[in-house]
C-alpha positions as a Markdown table, in Angstrom:
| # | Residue | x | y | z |
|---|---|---|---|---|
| 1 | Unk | 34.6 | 61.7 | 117.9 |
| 2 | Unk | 37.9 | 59.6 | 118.3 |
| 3 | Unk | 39.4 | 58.3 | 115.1 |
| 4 | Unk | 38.1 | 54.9 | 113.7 |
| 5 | Unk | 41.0 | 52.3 | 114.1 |
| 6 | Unk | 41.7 | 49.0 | 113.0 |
| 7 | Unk | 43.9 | 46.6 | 115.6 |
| 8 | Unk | 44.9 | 42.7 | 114.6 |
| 9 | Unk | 45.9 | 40.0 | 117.0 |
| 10 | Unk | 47.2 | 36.7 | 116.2 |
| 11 | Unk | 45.5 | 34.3 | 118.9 |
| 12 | Unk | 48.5 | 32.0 | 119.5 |
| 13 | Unk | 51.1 | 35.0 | 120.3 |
| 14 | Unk | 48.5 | 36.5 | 122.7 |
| 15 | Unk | 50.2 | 37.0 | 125.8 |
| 16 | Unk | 47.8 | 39.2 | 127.1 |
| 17 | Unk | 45.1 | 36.6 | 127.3 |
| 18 | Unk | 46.3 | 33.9 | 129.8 |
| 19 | Unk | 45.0 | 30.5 | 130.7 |
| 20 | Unk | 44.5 | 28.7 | 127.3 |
| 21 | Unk | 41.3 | 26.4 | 127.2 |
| 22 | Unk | 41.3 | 22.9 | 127.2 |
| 23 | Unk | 40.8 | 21.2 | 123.6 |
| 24 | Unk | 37.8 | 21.0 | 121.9 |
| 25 | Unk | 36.4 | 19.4 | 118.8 |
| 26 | Unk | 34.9 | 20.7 | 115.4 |
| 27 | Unk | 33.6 | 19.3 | 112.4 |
| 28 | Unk | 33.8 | 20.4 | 108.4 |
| 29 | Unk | 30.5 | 21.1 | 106.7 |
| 30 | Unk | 30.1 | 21.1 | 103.0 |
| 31 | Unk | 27.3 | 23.0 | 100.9 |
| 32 | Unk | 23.7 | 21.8 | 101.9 |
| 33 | Unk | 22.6 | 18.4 | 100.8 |
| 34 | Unk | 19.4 | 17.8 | 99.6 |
| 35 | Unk | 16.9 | 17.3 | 102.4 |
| 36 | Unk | 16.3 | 13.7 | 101.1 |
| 37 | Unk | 20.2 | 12.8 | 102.3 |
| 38 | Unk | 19.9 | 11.7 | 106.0 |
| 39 | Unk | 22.8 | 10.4 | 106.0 |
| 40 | Unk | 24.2 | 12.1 | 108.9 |
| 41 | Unk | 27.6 | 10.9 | 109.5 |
| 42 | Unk | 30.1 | 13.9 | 110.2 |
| 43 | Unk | 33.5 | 13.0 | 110.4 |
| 44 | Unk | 36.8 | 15.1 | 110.4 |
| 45 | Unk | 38.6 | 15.8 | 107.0 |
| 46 | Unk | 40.0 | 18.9 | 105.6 |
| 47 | Unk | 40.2 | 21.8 | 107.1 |
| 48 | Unk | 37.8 | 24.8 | 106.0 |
| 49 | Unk | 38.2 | 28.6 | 106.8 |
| 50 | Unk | 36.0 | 31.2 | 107.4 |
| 51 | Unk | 35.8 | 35.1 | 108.3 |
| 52 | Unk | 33.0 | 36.0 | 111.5 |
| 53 | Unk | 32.0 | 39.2 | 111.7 |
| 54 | Unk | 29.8 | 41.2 | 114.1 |
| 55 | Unk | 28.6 | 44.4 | 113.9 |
| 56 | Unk | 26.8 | 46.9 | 116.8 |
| 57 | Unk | 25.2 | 49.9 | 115.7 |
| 58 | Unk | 24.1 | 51.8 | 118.7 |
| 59 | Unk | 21.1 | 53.5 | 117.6 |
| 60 | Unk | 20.6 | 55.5 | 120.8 |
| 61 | Unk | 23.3 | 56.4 | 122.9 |
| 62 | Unk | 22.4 | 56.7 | 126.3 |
| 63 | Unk | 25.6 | 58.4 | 128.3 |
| 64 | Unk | 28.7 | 55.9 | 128.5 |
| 65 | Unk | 27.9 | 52.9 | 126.6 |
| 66 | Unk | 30.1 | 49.8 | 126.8 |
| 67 | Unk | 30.0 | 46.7 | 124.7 |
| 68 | Unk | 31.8 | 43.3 | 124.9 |
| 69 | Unk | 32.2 | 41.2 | 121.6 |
| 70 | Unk | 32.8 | 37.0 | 122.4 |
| 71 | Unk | 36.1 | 35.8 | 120.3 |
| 72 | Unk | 37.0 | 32.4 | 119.1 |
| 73 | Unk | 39.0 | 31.2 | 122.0 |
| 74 | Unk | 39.4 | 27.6 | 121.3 |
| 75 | Unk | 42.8 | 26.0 | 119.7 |
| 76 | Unk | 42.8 | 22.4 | 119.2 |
| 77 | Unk | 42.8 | 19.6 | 116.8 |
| 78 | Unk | 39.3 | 20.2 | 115.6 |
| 79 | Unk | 39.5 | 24.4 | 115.6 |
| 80 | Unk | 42.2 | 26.8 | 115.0 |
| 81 | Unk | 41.3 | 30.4 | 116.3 |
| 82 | Unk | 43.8 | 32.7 | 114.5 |
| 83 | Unk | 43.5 | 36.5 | 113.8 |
| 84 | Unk | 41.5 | 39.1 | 115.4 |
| 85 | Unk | 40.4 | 42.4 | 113.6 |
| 86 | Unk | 38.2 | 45.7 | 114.7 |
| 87 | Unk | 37.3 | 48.9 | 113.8 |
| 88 | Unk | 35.4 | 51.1 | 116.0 |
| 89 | Unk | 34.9 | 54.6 | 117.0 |
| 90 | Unk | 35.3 | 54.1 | 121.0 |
| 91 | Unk | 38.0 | 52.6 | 122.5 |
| 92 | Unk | 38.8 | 49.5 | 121.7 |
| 93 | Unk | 40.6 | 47.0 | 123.7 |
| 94 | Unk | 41.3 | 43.0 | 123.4 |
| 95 | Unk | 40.3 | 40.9 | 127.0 |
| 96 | Unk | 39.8 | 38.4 | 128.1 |
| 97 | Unk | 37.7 | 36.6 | 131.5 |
| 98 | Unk | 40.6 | 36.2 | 133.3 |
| 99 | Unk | 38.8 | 32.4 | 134.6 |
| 100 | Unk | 38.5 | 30.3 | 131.9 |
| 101 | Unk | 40.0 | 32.3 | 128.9 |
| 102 | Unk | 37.0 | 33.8 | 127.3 |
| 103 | Unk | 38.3 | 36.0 | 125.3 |
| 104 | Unk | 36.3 | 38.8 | 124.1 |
| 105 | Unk | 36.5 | 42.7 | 122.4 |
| 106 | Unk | 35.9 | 45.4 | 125.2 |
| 107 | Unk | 34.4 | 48.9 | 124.2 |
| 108 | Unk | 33.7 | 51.8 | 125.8 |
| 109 | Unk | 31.8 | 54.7 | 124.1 |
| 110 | Unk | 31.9 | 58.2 | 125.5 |
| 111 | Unk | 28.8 | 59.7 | 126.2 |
| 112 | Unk | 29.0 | 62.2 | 123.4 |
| 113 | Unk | 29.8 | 60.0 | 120.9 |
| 114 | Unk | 26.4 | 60.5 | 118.5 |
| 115 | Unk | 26.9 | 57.0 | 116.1 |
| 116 | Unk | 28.7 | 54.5 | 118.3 |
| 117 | Unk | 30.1 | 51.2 | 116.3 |
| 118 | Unk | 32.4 | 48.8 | 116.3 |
| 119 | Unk | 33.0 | 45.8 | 113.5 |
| 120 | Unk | 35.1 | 42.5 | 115.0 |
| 121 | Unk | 36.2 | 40.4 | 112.3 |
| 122 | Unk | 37.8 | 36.6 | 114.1 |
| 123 | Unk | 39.2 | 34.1 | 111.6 |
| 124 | Unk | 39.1 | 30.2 | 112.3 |
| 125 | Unk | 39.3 | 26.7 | 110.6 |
| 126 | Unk | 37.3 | 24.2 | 111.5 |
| 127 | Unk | 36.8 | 20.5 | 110.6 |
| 128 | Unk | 34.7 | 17.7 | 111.4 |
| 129 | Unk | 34.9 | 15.0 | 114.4 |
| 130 | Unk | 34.0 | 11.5 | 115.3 |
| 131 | Unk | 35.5 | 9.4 | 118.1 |
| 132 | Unk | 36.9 | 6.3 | 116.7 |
| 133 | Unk | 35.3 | 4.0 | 119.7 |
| 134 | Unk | 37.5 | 1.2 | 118.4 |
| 135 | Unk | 40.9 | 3.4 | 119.3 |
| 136 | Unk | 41.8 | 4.2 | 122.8 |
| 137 | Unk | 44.8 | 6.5 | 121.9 |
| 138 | Unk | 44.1 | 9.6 | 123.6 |
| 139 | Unk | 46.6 | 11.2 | 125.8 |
| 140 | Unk | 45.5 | 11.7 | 129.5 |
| 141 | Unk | 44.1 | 15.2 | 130.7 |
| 142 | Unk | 45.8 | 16.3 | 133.6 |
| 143 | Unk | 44.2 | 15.5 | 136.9 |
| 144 | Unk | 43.5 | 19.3 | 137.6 |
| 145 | Unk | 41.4 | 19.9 | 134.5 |
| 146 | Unk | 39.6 | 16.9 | 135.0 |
| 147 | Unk | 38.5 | 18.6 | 138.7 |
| 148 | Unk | 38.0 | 21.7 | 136.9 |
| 149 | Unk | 35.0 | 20.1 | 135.0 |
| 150 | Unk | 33.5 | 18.4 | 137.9 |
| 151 | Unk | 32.9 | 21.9 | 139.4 |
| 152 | Unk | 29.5 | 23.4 | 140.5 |
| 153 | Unk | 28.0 | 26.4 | 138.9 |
| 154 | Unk | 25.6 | 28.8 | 139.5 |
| 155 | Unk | 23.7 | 27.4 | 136.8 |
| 156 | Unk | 25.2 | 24.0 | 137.1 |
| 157 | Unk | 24.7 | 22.8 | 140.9 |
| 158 | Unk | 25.9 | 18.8 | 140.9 |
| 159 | Unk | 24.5 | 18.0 | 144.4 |
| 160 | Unk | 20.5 | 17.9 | 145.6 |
| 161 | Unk | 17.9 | 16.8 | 142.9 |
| 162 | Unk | 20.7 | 17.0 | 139.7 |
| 163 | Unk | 22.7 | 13.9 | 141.9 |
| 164 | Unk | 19.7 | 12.3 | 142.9 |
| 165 | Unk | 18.4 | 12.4 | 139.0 |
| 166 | Unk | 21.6 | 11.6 | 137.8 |
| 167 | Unk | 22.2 | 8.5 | 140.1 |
| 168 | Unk | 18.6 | 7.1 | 139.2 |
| 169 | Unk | 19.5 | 7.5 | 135.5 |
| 170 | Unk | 22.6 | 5.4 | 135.3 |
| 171 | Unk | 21.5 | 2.6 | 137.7 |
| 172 | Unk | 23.7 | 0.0 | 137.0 |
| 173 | Unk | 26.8 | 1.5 | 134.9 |
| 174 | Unk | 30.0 | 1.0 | 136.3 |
| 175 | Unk | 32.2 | 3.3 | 133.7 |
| 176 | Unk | 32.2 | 6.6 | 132.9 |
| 177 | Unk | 31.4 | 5.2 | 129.1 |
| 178 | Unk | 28.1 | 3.6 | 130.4 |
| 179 | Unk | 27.0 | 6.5 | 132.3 |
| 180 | Unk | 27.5 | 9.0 | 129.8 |
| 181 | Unk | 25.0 | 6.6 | 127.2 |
| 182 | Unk | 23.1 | 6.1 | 130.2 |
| 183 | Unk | 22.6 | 10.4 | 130.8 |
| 184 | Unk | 22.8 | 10.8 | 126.8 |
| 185 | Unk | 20.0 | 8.6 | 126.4 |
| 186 | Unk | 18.1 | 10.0 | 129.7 |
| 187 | Unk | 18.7 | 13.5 | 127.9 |
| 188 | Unk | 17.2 | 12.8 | 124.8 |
| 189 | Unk | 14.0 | 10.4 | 126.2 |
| 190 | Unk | 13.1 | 13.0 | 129.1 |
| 191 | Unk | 13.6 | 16.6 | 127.7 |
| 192 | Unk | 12.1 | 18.8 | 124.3 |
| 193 | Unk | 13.3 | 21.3 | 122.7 |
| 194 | Unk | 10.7 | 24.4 | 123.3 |
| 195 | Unk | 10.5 | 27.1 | 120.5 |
| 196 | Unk | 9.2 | 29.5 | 122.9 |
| 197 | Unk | 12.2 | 29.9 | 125.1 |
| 198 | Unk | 14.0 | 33.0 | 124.5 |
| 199 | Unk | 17.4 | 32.6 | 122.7 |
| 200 | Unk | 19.6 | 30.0 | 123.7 |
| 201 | Unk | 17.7 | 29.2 | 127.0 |
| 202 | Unk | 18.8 | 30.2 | 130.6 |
| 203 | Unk | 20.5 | 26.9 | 131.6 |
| 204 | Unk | 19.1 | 26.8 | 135.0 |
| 205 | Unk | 19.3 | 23.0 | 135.7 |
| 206 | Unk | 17.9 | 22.6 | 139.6 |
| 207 | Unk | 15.2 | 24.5 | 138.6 |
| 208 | Unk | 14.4 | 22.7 | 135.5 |
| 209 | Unk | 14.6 | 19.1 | 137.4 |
| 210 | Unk | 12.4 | 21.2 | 140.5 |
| 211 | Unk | 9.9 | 22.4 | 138.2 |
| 212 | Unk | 9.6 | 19.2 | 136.2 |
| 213 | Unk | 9.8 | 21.3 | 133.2 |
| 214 | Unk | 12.3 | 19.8 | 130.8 |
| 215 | Unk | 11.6 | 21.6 | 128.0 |
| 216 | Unk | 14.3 | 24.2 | 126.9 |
| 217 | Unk | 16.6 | 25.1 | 124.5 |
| 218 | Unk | 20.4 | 24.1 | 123.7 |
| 219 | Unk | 22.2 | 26.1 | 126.7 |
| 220 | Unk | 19.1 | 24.4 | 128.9 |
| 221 | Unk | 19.7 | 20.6 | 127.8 |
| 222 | Unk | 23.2 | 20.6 | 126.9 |
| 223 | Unk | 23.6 | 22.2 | 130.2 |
| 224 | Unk | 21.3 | 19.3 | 132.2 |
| 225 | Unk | 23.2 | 17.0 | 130.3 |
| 226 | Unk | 26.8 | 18.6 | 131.5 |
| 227 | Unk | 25.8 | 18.6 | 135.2 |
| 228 | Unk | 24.4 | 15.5 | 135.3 |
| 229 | Unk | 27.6 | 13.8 | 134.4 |
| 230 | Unk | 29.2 | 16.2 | 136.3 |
| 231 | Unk | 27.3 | 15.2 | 139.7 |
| 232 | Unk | 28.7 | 11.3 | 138.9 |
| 233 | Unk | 32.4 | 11.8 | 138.4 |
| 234 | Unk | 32.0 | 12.8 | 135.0 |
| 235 | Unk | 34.1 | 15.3 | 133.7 |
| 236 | Unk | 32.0 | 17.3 | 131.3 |
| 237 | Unk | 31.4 | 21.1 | 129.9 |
| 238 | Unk | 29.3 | 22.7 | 127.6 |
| 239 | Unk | 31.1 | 24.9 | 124.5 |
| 240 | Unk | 29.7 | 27.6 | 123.4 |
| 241 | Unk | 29.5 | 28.5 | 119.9 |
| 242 | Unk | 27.6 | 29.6 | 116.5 |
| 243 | Unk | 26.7 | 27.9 | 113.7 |
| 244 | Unk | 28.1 | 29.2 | 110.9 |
| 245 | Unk | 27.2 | 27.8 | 107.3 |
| 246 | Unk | 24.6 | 25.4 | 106.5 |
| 247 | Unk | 24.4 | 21.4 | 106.9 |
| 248 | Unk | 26.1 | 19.1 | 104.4 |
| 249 | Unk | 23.4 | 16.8 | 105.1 |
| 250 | Unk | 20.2 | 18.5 | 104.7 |
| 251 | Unk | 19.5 | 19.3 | 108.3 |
| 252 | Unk | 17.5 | 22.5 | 107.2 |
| 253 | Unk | 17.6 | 22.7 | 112.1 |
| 254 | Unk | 21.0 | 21.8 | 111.9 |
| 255 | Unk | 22.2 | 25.1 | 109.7 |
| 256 | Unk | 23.1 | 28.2 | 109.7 |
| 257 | Unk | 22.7 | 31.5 | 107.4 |
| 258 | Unk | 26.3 | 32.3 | 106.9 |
| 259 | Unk | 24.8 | 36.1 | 105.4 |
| 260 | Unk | 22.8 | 36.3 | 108.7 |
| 261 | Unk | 23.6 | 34.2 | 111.8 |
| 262 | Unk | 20.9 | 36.1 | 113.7 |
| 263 | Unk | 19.7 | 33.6 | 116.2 |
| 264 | Unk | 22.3 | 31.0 | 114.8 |
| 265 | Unk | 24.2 | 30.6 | 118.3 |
| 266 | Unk | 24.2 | 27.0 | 119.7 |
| 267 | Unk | 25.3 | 25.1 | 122.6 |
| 268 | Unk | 27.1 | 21.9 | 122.6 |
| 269 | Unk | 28.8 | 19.8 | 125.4 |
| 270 | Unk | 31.7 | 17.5 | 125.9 |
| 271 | Unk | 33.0 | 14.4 | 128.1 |
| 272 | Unk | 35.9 | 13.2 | 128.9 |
| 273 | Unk | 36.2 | 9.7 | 128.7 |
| 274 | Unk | 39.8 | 8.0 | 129.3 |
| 275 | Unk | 41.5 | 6.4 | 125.9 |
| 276 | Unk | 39.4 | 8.7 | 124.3 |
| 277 | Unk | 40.3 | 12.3 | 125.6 |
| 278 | Unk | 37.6 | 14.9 | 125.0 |
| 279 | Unk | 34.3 | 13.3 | 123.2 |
| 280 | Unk | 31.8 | 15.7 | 121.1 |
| 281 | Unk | 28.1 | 15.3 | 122.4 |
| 282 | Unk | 24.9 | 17.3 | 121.5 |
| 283 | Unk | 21.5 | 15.8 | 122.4 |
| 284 | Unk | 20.1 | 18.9 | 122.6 |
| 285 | Unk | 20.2 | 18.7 | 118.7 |
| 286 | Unk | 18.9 | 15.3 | 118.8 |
| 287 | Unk | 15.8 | 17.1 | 120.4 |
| 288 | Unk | 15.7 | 19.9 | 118.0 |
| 289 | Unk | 15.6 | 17.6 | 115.1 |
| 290 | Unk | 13.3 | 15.3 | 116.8 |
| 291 | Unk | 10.7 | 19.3 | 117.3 |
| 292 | Unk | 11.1 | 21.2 | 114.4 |
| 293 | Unk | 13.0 | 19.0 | 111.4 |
| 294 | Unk | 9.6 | 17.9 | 110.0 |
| 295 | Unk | 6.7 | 19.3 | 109.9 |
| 296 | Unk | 5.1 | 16.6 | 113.1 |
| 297 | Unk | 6.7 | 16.6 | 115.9 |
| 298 | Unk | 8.8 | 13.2 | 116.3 |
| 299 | Unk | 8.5 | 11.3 | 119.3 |
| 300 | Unk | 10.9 | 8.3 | 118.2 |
| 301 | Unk | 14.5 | 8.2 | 118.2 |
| 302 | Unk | 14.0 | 5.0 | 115.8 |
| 303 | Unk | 12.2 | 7.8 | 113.3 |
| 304 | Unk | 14.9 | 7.6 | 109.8 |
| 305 | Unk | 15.0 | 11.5 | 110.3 |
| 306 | Unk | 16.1 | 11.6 | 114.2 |
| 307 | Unk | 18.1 | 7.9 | 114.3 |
| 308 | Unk | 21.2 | 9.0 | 112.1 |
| 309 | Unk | 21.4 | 12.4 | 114.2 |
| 310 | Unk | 20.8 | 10.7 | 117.6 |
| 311 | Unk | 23.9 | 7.9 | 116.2 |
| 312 | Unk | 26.2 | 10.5 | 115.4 |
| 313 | Unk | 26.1 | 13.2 | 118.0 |
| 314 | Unk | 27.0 | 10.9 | 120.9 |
| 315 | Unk | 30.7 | 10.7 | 119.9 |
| 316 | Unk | 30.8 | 13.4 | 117.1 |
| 317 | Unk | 28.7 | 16.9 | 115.3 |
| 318 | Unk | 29.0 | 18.7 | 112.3 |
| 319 | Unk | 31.9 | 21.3 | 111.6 |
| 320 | Unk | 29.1 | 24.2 | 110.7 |
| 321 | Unk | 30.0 | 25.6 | 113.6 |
| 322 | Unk | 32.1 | 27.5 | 115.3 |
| 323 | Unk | 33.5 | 27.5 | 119.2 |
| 324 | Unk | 33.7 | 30.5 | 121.5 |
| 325 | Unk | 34.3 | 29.3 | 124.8 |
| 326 | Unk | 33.7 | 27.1 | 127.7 |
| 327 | Unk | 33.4 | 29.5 | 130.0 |
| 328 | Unk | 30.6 | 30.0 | 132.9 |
| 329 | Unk | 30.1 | 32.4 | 135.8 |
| 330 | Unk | 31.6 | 35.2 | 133.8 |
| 331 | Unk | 32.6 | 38.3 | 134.7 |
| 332 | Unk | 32.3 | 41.0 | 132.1 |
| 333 | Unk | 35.8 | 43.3 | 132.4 |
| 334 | Unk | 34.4 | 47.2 | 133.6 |
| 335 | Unk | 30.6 | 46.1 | 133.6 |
| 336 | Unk | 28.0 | 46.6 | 136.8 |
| 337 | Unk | 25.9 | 44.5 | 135.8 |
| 338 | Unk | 26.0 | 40.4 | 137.3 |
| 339 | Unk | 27.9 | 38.2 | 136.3 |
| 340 | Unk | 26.7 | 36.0 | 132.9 |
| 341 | Unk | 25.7 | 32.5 | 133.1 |
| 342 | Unk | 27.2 | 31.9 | 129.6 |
| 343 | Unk | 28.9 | 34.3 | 127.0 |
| 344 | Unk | 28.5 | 33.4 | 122.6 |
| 345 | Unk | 26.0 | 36.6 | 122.1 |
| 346 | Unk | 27.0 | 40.1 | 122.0 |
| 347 | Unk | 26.4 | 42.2 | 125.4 |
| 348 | Unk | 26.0 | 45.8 | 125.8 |
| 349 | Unk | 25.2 | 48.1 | 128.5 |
| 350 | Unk | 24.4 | 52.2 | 128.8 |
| 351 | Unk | 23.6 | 53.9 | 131.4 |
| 352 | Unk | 19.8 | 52.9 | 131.5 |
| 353 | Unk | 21.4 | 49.3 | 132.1 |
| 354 | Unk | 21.7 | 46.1 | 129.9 |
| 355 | Unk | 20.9 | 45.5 | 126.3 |
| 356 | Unk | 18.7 | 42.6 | 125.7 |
| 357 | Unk | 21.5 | 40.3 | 123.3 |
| 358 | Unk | 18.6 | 38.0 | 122.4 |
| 359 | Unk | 16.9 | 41.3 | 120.7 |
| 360 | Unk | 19.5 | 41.8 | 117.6 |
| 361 | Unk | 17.5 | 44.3 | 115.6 |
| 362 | Unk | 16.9 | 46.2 | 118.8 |
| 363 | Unk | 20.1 | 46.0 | 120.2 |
| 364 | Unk | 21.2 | 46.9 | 116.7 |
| 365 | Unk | 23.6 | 44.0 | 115.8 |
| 366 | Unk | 24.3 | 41.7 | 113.0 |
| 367 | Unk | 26.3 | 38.3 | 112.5 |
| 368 | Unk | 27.8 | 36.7 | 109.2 |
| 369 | Unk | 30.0 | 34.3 | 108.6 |
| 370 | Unk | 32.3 | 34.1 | 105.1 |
| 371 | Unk | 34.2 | 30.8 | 103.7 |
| 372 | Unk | 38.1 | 32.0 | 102.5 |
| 373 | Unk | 38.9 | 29.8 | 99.5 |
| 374 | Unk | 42.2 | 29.7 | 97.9 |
């Protein structure tokens, strides 16, 4: 068995992760309101930080095991990703995609070791965001970048049936602000959020729009919502994250279990707009509120439980939660198996293949999240 270490890395002085992310936007969350407050108004303030950690257990080692942990790879006005810690008994090494700056803890577990481990421990502030549509004082995004968000995905085609959809739903707009309510809108009137879906959802837009089924989960909507805008000019992304604490505004859907963020992960998205740089957006929460808030499912955006929530995430969302990445097509550093469509869960393989990350207590991993005071 190889000693257990313990490695820190201070995210801004990495030079070993190259190609910094674009900026993205987070929001500050204070202890849960009570469930009568619908208020929902998040807006940026002071800054809050907390500890993440994640834990793998591998119960049953099964030869060479290998195991990839995502980081906090976001450093903007609304997040600060700063240090890195781990302990493990493999070996250990920081990484990153080496396409869109996914950073992530890499590994490897020799095939005798009997208890494999390892404990990642990412620090990061976060505080709240609203666009100020009444200010046009963002700096411009360079031209590149903008491209960069324009792109096709595997999972994100922006030609065929997503165009055609896409060019029916914002009939009529002539800037990029009227398309984006237009798709927003479209997003939240056409698609449900469906409990059953595994996880986070697959995100598999073409087949979604093909199938006519529109019923998904956060990487699914957020996702048909990206590569809609996308397939008119749009520049958009999803960012993927976890939600970390629970909602200052009684959202008991809109939480997380800071002692256990098992199934907490979550999806958002982003536009660019000009004057107004990167803009927050999350109807697939507007959908998950509208399912599973109460207990009837709401069909009404003018409902006094979904309007606040539908009014607030197109331009801002709650600071609960914490960024990973923006990354797609990823490729996982030493791994055989494909490429991932997205990457905020834990991934593990062995040699019998790879570990279902939407199965934490069989995959043998755990998620909390600590608020540092003082």
């Amino acid at each position: 068995m190889t000693t257990a270490r313990r490695s820190f890395l201070k995210n801004t002085a990495a030079a070993a992760f190259a190609g910094a992310l674009p900026s993205l936007n987070f929001a500050q969350s204070a202890p849960a309101a009570p469930a009568a407050n619908r208020n929902f108004a998040p807006q940026s303030g002071a800054w809050r930080t907390f500890d993440v950690t994640t834990r793998v257990d591998i119960v049953k080692p099964e030869g060479v095991t290998r195991v990839w942990l995502p980081i906090p790879s976001v450093n903007s006005d609304y997040q600060h990703s700063l240090e890195n810690s781990y302990s493990s008994n493999g070996q250990a090494q920081l990484t990153h995609d080496g396409q869109d700056g996914a950073k992530m803890l890499y590994v490897e577990f020799a095939a005798g070791e009997a208890k494999p481990f390892v404990e990642l421990t990412s620090r990061v502030q976060t505080q709240g965001r609203a666009v100020d549509w009444s200010q046009k004082t963002a700096a411009a995004e360079s031209a590149d970048t903008l491209r960069y968000f324009t792109r096709s995905t595997t999972l994100i085609p922006t030609d065929g049936i997503v165009r055609k959809t896409a060019l029916t739903a914002t009939q009529g707009a002539k800037t990029d602000f009227e398309k984006t309510r237009k798709l927003y809108d479209w997003i939240v009137a056409n698609t449900y959020r469906e409990p059953k879906v595994r996880g986070c959802g697959v995100g598999d837009i073409k087949t979604m729009l093909e199938t006519g089924d529109l019923g998904g989960k956060c990487a699914d909507l957020n996702a048909l919502f990206v590569g809609l805008c996308r397939s008119v000019g749009v520049p958009a992304r999803d960012v993927y994250g976890i939600r970390l604490v629970p909602s200052a505004f009684g959202y008991k859907e809109l939480s997380g279990n800071p002692a256990s963020l098992k199934g907490a992960q979550h999806c958002r998205s982003e536009v660019y707009l000009k004057g107004y740089g990167w803009v927050a957006m999350d109807p697939a929460d507007v959908a998950k509120v509208m399912r599973l808030e109460t207990a009837d499912w709401i069909k009404t955006t003018t409902n006094p439980v979904v309007a606040p929530v539908n009014k607030a995430l197109f331009g801002g969302w709650e600071g609960n939660w914490m960024a990973y990445n923006t990354a797609h097509d990823v490729a996982l550093p030493h791994s055989t198996g494909e490429k991932l469509g997205f990457f905020m869960y834990p991934i593990g393989e062995n040699a019998a293949g790879r570990f279902d990350s939407y199965a934490p207590d069989d995959f043998k991993y755990q998620i909390t999240a600590k608020q540092i005071t003082g």
